[in-house]
C-alpha positions as CSV (number, residue, x, y, z in Angstrom):
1,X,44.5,273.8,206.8
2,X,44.4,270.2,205.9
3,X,44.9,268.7,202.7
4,X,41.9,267.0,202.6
5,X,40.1,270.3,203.2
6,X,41.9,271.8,199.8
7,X,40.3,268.6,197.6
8,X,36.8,269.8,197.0
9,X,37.7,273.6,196.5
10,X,40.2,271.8,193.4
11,X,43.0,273.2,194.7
12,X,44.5,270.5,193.9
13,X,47.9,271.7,193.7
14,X,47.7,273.2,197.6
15,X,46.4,269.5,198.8
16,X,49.6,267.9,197.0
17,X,52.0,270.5,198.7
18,X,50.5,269.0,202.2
19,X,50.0,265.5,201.4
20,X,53.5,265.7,200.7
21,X,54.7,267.5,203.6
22,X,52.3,265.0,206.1
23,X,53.6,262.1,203.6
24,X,57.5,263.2,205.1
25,X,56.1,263.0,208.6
26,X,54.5,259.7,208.5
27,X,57.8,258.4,206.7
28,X,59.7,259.5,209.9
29,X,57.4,257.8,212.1
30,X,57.3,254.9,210.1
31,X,53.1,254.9,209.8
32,X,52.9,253.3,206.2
33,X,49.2,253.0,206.1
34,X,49.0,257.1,206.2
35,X,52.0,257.4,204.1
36,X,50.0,255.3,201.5
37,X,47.2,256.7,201.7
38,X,48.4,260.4,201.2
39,X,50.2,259.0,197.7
40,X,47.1,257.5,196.9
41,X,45.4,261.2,197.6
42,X,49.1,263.1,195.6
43,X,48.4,260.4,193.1
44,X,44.6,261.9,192.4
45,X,45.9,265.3,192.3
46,X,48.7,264.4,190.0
47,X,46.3,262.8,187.4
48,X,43.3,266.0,187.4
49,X,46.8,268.1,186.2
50,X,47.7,265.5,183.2
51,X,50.6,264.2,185.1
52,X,50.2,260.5,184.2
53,X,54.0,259.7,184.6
54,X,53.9,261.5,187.8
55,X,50.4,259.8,188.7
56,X,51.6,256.1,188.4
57,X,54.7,256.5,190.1
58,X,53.0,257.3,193.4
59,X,50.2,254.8,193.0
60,X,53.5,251.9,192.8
61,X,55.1,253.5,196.1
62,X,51.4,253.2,197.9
C-alpha cells in the first residue's frame, strides 16, 4: 500500500515506515526531488506524534 494512502486513515506511523523505505530507494537512484519530498511527508508524521526534534531534523535534510 502506499504511504500516501496511510496519511488520511492517521496511520501516521505506517506512512513513516514507507516514506522511509521509498526515501532509501530514491537515495540509491539519486532522485532528490522524491527523496525531499518523502522527508517533508516523514517530517508531518513526525510532528502529529510530538516528535519536534525528530520533526526539524528531516525538514533540514529536505
Amino acid at each position: 500500500m502506499p504511504a500516501i494512502s496511510f496519511m488520511p486513515i492517521k496511520k501516521f506511523d505506517s506512512a513513516y515506515q514507507n516514506y522511509n523505505c521509498s526515501k532509501i530507494l530514491y537515495e540509491l537512484e539519486k532522485n532528490s526531488a522524491s527523496m525531499a519530498h518523502n522527508l517533508i511527508q516523514m517530517a508531518t508524521s513526525q510532528q502529529t506524534y510530538g516528535n519536534y526534534v525528530g520533526s526539524e531534523k528531516n525538514l533540514i535534510k529536505a
